[in-house]
PDB file as gemmi writes it, atoms N, CA and C in Angstrom:
CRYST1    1.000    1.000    1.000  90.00  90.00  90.00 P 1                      
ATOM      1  N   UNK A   1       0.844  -1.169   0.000  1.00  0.00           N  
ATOM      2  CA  UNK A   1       0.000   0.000   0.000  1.00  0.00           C  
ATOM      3  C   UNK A   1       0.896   1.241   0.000  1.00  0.00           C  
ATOM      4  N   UNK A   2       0.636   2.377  -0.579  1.00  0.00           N  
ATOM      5  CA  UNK A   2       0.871   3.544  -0.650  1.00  0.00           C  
ATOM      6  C   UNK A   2       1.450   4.052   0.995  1.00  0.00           C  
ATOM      7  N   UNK A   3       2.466   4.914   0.990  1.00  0.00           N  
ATOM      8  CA  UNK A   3       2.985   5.340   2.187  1.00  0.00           C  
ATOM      9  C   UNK A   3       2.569   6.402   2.452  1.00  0.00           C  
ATOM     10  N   UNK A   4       2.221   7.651   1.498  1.00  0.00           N  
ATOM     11  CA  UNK A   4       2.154   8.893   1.351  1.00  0.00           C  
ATOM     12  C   UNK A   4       1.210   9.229   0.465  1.00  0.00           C  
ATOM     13  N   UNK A   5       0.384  10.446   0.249  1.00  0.00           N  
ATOM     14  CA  UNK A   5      -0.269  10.660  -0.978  1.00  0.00           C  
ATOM     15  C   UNK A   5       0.051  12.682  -0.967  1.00  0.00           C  
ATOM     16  N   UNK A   6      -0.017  12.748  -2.042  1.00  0.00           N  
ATOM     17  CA  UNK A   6      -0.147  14.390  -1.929  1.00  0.00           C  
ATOM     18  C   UNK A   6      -1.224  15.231  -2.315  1.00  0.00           C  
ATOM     19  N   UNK A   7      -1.931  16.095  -1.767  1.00  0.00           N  
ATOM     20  CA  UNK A   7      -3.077  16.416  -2.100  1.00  0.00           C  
ATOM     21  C   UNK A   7      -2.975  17.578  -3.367  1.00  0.00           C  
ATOM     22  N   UNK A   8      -4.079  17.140  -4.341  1.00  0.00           N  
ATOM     23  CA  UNK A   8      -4.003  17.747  -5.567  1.00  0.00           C  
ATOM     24  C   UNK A   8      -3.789  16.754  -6.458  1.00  0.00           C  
ATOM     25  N   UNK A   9      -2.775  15.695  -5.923  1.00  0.00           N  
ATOM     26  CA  UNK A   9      -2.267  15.126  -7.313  1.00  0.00           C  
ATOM     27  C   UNK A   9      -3.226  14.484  -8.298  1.00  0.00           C  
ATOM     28  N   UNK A  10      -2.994  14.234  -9.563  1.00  0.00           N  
ATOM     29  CA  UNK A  10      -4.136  13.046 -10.381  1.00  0.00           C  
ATOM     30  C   UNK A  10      -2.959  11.797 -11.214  1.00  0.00           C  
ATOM     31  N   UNK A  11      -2.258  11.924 -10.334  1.00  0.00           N  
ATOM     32  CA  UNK A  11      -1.000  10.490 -11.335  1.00  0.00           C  
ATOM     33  C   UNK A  11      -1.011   9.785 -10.032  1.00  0.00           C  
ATOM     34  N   UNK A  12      -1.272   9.885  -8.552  1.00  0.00           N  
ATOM     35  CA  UNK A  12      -1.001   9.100  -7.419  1.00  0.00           C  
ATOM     36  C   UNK A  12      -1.542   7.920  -7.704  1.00  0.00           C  
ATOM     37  N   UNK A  13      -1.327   6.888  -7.263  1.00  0.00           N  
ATOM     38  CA  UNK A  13      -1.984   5.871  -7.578  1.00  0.00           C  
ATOM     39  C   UNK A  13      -1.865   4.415  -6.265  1.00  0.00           C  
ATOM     40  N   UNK A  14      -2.795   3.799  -5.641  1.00  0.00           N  
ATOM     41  CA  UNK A  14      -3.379   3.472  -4.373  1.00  0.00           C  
ATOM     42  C   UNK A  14      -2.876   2.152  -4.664  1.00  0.00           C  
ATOM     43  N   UNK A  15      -2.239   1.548  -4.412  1.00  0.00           N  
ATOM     44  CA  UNK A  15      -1.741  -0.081  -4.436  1.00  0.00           C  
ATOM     45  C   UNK A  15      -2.129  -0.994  -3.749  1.00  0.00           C  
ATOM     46  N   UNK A  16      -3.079  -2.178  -3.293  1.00  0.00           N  
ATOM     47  CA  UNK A  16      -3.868  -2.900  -2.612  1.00  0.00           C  
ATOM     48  C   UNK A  16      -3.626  -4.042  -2.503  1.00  0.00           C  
ATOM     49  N   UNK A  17      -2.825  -5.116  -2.159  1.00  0.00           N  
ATOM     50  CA  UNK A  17      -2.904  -6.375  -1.963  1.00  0.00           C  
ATOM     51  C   UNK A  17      -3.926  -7.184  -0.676  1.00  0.00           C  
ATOM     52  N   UNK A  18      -5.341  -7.853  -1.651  1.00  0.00           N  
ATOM     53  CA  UNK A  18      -6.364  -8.061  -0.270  1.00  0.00           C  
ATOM     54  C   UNK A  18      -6.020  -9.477  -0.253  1.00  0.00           C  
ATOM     55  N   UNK A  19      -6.681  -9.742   1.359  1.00  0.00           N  
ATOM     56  CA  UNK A  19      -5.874 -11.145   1.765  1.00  0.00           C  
ATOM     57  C   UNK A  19      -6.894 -10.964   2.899  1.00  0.00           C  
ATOM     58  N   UNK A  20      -6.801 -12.525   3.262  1.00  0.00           N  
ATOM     59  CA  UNK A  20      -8.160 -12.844   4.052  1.00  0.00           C  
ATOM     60  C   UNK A  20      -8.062 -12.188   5.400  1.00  0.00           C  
ATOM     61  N   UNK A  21      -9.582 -11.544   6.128  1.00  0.00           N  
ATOM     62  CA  UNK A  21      -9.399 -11.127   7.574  1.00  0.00           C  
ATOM     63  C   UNK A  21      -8.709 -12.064   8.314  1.00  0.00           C  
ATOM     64  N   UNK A  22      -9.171 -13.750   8.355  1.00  0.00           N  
ATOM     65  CA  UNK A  22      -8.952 -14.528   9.385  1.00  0.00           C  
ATOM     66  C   UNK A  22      -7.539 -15.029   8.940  1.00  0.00           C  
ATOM     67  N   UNK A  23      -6.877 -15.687   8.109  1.00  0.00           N  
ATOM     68  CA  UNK A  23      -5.741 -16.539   8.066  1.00  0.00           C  
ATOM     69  C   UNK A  23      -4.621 -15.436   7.365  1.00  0.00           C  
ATOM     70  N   UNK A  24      -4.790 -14.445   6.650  1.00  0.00           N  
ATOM     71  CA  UNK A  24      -4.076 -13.499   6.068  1.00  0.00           C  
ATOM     72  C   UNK A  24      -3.464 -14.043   4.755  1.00  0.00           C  
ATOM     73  N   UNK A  25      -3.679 -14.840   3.974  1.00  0.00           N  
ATOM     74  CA  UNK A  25      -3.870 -15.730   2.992  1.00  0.00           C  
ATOM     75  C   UNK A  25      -4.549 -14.583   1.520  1.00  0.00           C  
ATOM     76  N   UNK A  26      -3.667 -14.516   0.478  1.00  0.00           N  
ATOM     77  CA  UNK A  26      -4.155 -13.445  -0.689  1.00  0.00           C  
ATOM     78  C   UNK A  26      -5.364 -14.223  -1.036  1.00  0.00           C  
ATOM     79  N   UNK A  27      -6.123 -13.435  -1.249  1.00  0.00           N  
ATOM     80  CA  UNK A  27      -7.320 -13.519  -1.839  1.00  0.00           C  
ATOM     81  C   UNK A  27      -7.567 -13.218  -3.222  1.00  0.00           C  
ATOM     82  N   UNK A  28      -8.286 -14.519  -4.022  1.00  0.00           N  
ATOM     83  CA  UNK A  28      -8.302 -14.722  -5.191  1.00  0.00           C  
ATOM     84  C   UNK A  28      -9.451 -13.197  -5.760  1.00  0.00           C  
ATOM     85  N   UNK A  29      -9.214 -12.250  -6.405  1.00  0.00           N  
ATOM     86  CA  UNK A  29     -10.186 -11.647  -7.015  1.00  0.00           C  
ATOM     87  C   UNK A  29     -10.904 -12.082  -8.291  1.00  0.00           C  
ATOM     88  N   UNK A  30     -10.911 -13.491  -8.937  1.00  0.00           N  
ATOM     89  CA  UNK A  30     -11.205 -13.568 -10.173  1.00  0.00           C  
ATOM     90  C   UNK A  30     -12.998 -13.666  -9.921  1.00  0.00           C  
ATOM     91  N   UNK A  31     -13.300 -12.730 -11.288  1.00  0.00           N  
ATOM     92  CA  UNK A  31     -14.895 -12.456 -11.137  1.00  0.00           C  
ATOM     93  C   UNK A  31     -15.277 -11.877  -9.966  1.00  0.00           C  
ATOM     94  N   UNK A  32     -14.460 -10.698  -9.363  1.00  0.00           N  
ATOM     95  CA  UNK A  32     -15.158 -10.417  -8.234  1.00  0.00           C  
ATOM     96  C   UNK A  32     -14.901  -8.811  -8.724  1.00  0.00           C  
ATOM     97  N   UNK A  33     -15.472  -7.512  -7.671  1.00  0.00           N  
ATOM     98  CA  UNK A  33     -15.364  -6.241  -8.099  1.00  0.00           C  
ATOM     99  C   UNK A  33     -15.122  -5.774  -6.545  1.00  0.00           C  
ATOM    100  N   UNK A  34     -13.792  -4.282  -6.536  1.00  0.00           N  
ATOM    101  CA  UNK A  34     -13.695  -4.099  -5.587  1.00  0.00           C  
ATOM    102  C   UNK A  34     -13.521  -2.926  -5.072  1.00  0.00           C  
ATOM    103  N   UNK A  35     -13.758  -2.512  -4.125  1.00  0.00           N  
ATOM    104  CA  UNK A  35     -14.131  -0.812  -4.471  1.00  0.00           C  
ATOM    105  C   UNK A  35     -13.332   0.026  -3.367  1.00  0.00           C  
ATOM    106  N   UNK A  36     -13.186   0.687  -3.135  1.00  0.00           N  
ATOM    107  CA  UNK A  36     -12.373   2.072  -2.161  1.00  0.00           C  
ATOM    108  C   UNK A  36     -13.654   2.704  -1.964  1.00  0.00           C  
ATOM    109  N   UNK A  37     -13.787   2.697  -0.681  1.00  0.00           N  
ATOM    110  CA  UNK A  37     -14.207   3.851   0.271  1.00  0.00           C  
ATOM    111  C   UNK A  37     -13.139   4.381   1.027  1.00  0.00           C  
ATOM    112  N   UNK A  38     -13.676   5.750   1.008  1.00  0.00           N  
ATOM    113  CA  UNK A  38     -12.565   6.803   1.672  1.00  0.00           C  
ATOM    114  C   UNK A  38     -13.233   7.696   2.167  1.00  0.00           C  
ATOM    115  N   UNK A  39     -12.616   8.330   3.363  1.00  0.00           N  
ATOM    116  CA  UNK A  39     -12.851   9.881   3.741  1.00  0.00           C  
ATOM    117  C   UNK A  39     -11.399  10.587   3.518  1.00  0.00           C  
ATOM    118  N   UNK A  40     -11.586  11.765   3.626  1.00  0.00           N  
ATOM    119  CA  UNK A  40     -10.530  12.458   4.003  1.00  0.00           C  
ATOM    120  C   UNK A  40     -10.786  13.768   5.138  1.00  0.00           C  
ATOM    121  N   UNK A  41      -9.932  13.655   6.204  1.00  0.00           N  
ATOM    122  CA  UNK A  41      -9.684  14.572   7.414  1.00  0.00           C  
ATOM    123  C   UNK A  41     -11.805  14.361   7.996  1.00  0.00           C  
ATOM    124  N   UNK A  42     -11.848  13.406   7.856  1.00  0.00           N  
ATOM    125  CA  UNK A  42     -13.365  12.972   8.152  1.00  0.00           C  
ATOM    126  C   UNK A  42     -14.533  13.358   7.382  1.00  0.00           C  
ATOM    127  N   UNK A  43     -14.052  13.729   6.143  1.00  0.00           N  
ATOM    128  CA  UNK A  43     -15.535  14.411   5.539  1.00  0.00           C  
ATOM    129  C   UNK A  43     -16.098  13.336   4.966  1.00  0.00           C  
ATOM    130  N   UNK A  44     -16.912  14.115   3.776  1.00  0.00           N  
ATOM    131  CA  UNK A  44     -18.037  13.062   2.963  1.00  0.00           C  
ATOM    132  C   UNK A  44     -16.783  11.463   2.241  1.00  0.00           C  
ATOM    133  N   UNK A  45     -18.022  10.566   2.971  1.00  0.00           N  
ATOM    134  CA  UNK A  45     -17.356   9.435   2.057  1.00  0.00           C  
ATOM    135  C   UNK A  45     -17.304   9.312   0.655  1.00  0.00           C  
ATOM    136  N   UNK A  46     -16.206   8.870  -0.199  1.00  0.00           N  
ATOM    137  CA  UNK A  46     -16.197   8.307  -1.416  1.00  0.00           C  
ATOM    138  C   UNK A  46     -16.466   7.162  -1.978  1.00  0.00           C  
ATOM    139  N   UNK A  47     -16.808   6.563  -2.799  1.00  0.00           N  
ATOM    140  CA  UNK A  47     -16.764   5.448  -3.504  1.00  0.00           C  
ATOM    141  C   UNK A  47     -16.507   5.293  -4.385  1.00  0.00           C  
ATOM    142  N   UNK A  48     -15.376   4.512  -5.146  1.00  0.00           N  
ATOM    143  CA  UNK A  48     -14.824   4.386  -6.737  1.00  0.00           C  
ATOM    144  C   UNK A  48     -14.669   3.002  -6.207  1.00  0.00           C  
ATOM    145  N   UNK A  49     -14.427   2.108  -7.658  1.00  0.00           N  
ATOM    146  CA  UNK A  49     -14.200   1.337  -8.089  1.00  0.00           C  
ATOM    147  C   UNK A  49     -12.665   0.817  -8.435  1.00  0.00           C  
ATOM    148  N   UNK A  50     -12.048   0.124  -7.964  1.00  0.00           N  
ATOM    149  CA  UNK A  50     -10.431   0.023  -8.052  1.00  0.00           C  
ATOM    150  C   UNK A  50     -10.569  -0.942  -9.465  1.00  0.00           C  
ATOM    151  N   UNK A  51      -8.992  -1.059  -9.997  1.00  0.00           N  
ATOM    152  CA  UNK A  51      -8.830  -1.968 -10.798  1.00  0.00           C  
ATOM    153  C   UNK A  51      -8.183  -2.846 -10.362  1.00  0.00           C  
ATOM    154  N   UNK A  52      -8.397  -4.496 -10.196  1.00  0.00           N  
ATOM    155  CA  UNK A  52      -8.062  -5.452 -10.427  1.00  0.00           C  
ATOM    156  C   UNK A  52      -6.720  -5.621 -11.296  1.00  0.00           C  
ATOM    157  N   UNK A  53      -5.299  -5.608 -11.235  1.00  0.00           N  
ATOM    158  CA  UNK A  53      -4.221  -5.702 -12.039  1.00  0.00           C  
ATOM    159  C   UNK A  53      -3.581  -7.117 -11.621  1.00  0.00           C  
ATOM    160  N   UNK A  54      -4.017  -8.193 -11.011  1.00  0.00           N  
ATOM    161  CA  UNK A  54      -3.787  -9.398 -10.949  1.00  0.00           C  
ATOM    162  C   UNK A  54      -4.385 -10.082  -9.733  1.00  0.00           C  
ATOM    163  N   UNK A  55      -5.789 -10.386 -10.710  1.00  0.00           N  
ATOM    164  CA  UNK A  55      -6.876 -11.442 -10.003  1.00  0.00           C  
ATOM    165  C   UNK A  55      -6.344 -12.528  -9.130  1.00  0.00           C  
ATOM    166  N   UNK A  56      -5.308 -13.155  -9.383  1.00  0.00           N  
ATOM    167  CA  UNK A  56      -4.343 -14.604  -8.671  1.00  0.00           C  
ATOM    168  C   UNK A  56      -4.222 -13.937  -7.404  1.00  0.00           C  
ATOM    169  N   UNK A  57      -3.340 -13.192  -7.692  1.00  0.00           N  
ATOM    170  CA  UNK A  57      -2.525 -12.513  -6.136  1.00  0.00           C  
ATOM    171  C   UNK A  57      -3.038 -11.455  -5.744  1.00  0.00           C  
ATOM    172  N   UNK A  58      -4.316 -11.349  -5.679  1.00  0.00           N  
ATOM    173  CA  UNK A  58      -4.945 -10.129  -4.786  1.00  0.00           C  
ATOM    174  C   UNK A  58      -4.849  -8.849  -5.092  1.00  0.00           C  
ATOM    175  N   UNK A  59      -4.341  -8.278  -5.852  1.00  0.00           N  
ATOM    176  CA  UNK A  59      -3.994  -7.173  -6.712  1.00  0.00           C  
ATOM    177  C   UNK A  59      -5.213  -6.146  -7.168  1.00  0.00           C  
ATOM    178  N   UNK A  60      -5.071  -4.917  -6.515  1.00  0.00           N  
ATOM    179  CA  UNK A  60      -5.329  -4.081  -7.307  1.00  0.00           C  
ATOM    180  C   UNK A  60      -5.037  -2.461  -7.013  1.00  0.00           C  
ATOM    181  N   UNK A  61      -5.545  -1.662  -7.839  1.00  0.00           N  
ATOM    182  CA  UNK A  61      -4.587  -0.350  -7.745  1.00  0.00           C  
ATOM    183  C   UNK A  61      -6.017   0.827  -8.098  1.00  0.00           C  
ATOM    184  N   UNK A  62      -6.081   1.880  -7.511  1.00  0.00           N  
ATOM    185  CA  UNK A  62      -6.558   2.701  -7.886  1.00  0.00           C  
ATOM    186  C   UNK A  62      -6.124   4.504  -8.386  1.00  0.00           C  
ATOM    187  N   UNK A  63      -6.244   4.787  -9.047  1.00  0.00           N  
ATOM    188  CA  UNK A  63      -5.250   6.074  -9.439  1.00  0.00           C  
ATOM    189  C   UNK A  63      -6.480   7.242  -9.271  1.00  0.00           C  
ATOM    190  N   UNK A  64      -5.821   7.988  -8.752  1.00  0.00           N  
ATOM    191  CA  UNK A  64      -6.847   9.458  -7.864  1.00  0.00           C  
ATOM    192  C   UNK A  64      -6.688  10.057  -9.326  1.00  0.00           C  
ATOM    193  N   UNK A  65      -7.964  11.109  -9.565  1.00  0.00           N  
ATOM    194  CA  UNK A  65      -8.516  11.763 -10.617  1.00  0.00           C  
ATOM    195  C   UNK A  65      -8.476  13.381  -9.968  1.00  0.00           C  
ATOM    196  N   UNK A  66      -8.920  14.211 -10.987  1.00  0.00           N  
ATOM    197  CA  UNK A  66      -8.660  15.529 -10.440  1.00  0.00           C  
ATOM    198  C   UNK A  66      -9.756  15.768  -9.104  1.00  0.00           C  
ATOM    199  N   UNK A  67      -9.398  16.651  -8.162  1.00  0.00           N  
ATOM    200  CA  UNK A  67     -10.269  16.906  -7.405  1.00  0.00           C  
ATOM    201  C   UNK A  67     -10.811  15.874  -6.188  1.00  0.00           C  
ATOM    202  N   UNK A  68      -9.844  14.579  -6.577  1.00  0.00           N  
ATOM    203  CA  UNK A  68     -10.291  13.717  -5.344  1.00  0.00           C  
ATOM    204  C   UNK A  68      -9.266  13.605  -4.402  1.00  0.00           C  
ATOM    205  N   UNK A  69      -8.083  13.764  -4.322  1.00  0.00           N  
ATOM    206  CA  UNK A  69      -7.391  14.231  -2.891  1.00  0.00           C  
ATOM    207  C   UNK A  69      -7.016  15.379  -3.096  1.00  0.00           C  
ATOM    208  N   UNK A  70      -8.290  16.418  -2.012  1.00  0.00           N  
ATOM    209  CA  UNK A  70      -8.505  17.556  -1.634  1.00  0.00           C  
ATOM    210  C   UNK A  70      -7.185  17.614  -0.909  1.00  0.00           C  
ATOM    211  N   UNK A  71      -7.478  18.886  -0.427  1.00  0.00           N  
ATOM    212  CA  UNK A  71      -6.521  18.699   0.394  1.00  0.00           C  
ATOM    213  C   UNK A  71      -6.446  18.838   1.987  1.00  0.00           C  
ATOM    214  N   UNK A  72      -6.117  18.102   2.769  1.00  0.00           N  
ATOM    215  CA  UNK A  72      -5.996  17.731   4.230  1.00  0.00           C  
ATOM    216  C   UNK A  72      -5.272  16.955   4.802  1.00  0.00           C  
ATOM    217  N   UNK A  73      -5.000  16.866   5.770  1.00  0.00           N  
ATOM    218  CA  UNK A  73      -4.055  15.686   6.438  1.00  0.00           C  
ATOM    219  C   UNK A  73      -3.930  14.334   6.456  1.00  0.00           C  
ATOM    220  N   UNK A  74      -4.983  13.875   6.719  1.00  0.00           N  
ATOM    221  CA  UNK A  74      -5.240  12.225   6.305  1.00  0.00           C  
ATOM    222  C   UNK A  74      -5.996  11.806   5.601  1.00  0.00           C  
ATOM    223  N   UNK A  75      -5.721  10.626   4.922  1.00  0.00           N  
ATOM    224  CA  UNK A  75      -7.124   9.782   3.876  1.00  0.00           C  
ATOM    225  C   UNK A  75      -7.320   8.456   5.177  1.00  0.00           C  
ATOM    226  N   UNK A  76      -8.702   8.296   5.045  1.00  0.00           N  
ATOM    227  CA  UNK A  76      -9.035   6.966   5.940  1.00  0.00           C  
ATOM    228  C   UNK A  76      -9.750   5.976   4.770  1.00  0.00           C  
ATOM    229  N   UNK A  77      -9.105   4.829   4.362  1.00  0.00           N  
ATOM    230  CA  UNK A  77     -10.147   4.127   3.401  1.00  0.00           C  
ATOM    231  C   UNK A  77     -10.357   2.725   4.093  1.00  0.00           C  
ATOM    232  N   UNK A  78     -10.966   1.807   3.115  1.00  0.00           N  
ATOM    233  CA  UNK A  78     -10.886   0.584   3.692  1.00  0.00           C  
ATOM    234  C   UNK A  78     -11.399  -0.219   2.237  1.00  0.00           C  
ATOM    235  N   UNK A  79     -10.852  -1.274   1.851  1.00  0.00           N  
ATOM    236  CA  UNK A  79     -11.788  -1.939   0.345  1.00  0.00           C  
ATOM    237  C   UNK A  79     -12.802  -2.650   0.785  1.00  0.00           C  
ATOM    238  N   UNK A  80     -13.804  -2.945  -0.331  1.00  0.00           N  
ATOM    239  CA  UNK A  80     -14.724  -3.807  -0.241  1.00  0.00           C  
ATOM    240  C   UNK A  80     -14.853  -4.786  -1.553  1.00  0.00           C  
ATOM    241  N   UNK A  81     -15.239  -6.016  -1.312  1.00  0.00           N  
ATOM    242  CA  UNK A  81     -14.605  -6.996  -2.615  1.00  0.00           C  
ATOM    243  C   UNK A  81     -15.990  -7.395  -2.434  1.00  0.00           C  
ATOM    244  N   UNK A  82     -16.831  -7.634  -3.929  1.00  0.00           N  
ATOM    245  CA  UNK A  82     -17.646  -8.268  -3.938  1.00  0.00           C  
ATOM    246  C   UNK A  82     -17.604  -9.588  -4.836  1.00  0.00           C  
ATOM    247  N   UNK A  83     -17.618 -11.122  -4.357  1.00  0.00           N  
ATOM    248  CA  UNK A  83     -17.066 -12.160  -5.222  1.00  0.00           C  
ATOM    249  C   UNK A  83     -17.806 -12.342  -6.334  1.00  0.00           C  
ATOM    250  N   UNK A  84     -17.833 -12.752  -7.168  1.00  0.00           N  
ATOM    251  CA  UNK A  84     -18.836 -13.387  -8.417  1.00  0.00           C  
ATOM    252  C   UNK A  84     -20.034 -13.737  -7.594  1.00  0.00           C  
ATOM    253  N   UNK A  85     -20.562 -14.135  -6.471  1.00  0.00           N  
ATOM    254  CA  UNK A  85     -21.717 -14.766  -6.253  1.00  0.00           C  
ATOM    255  C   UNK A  85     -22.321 -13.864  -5.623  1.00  0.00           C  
ATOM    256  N   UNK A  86     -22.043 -12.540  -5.011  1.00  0.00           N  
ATOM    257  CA  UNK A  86     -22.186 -11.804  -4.422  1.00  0.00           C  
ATOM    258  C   UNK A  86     -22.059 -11.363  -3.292  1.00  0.00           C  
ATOM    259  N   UNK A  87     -21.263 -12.422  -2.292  1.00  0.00           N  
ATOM    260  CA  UNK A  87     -20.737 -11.930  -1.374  1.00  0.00           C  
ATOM    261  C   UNK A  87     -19.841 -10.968  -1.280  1.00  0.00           C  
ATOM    262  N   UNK A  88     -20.208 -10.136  -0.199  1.00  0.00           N  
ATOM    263  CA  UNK A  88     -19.605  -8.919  -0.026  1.00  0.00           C  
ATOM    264  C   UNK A  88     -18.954  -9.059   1.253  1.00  0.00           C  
ATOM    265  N   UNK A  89     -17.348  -8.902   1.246  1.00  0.00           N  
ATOM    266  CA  UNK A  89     -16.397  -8.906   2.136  1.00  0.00           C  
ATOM    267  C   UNK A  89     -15.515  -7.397   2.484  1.00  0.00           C  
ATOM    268  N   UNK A  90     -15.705  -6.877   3.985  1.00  0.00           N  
ATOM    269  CA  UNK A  90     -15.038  -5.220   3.858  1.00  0.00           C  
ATOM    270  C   UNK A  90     -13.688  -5.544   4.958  1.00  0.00           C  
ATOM    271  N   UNK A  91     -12.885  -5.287   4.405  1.00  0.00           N  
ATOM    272  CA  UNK A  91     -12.071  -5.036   5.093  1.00  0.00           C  
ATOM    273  C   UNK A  91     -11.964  -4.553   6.601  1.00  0.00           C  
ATOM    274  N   UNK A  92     -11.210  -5.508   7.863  1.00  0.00           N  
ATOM    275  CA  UNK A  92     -11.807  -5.280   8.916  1.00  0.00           C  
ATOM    276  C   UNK A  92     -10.863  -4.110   9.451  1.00  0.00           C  
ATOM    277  N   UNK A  93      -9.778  -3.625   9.421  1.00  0.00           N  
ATOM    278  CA  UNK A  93      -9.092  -2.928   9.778  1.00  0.00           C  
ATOM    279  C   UNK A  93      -8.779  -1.377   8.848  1.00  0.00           C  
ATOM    280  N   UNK A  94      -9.427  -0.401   9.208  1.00  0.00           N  
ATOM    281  CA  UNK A  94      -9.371   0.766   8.395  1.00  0.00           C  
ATOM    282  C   UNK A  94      -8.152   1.050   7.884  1.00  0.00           C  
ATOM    283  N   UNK A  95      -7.366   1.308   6.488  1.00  0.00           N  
ATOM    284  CA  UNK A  95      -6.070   1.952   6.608  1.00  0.00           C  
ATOM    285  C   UNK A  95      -6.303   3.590   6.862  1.00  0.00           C  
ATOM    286  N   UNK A  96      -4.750   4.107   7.050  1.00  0.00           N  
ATOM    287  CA  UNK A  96      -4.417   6.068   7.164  1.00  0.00           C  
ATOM    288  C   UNK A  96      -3.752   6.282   6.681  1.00  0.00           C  
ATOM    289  N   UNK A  97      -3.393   6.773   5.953  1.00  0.00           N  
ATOM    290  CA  UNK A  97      -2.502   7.500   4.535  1.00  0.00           C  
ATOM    291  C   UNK A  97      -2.139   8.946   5.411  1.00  0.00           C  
ATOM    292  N   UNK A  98      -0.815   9.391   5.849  1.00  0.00           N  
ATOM    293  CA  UNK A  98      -0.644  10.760   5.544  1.00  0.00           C  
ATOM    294  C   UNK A  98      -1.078  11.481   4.322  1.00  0.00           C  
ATOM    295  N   UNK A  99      -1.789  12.369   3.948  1.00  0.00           N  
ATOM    296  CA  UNK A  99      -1.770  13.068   3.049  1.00  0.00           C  
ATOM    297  C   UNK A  99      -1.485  14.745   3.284  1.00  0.00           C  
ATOM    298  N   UNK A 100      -0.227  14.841   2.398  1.00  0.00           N  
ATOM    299  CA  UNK A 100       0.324  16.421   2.334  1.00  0.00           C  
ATOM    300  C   UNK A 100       0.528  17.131   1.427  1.00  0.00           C  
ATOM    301  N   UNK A 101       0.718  18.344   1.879  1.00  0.00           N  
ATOM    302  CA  UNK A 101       0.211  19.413   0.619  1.00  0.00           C  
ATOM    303  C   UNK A 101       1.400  19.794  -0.536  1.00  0.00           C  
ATOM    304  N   UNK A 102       1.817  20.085  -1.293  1.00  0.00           N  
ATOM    305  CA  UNK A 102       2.470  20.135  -2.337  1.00  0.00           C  
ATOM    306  C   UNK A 102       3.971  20.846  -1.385  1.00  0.00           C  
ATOM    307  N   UNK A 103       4.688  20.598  -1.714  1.00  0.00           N  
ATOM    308  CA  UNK A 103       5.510  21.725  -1.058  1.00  0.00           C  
ATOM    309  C   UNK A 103       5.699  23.161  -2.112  1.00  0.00           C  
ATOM    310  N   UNK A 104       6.006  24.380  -1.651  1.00  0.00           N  
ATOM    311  CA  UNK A 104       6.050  25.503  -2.055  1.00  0.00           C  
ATOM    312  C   UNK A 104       7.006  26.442  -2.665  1.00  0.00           C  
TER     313      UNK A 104                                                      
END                                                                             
């Protein structure tokens, strides 16, 4: 996962390897869809859609667009994977991203 993000940017891009709550074991994404929720510095939640860049090994990545890391101190997200059958699995442990402002 990402160490840092900077607010403003639109090339950052969110790196995700999901793996099971209970055994910590990668989790297969094939036929499944998986999404980013986020706040930032606690405001309105987001929802996008990540990409999948290798279904086998748990893989996927999302790249911020204009206007979505505002700017503030922290991002709080967490994924949510929904499998081909429709189970829906959320991540039990929130991540925190420093996020900082451009330097000047």
């Amino acid at each position: 996962m990402s160490a840092e993000l900077i607010s403003l940017d639109t090339g950052s891009v969110l790196v995700v390897t999901c793996k099971n709550n209970q055994d910590g074991q990668v989790l297969s994404l094939t036929g499944a869809t998986v999404r980013l929720r986020y706040k930032i510095d606690g405001g309105a939640a987001q929802t996008v859609v990540m990409t999948i860049t290798d279904a086998a090994n748990g893989l996927v990545q999302y790249q911020f667009g204009d206007n979505e890391l505002a700017v503030g101190l922290v991002l709080v997200g967490e994924t949510e994977i929904t499998d081909g059958t429709g189970k829906v699995v959320t991540q039990l442990e929130p991540f925190v991203l420093p996020l900082r402002s451009r330097l000047s």
